[in-house]
N, C-alpha and C positions, 0 to 999 in steps of 0.2 A: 475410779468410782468411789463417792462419797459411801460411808458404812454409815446406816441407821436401823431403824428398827424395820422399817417398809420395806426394804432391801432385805435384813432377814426372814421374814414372813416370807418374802415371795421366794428368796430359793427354798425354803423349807417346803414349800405348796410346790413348787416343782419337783423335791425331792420326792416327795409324798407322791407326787401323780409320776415320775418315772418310775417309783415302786412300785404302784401299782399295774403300769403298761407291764414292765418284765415280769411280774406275777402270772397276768393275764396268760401272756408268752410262755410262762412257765410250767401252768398247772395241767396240760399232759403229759407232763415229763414225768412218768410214778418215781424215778429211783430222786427224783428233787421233791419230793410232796412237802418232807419236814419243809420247806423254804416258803411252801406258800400254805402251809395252814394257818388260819386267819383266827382272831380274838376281837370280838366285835367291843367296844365302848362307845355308851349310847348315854345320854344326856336329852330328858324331857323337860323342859321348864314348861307351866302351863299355869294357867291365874285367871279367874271369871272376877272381876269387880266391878259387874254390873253394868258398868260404862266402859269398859275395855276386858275384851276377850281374846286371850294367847294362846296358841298350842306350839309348842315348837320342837323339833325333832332333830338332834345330832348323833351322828353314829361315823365311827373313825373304827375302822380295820387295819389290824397292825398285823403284819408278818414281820420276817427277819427281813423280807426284798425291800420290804418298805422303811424298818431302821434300818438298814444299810442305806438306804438315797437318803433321807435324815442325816446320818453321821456324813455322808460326801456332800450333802448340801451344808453343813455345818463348815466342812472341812475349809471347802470353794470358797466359804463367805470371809471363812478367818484368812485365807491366803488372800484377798482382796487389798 
């Protein structure tokens, strides 16, 4: 498999969304809580110029379940 940057994106967004499924899985476990308590980062860009009008909303929840698929999705891509 060819390494480019498309290729990194997507396992990254794979790593990202299998953090989050084992989070999901996770968060009735109490004596695992540290692993899925979450840190919201939210990004608004928004701009009226009259003739084009934006609101846009990003918001990225990070646990440790979730750097952890990040560093394995990193890992994967470098072993590629």
């Amino acid at each position: 498999m060819k390494k480019n940057t498309l290729t990194l994106i997507l396992f990254l967004l794979i790593g990202l969304i299998a953090g989050a499924i084992i989070t999901q899985l996770l968060a009735p476990v109490q004596a695992l809580s540290f692993l899925t308590k979450s840190a919201d980062i939210v990004w608004q860009p928004k701009a009226d110029l009259q003739i084009i009008k934006y609101d846009l909303y990003f918001q990225i929840k990070l646990n440790l379940v979730s750097i952890l698929g990040i560093v394995l999705a990193i890992w994967i891509y470098r072993k590629l």
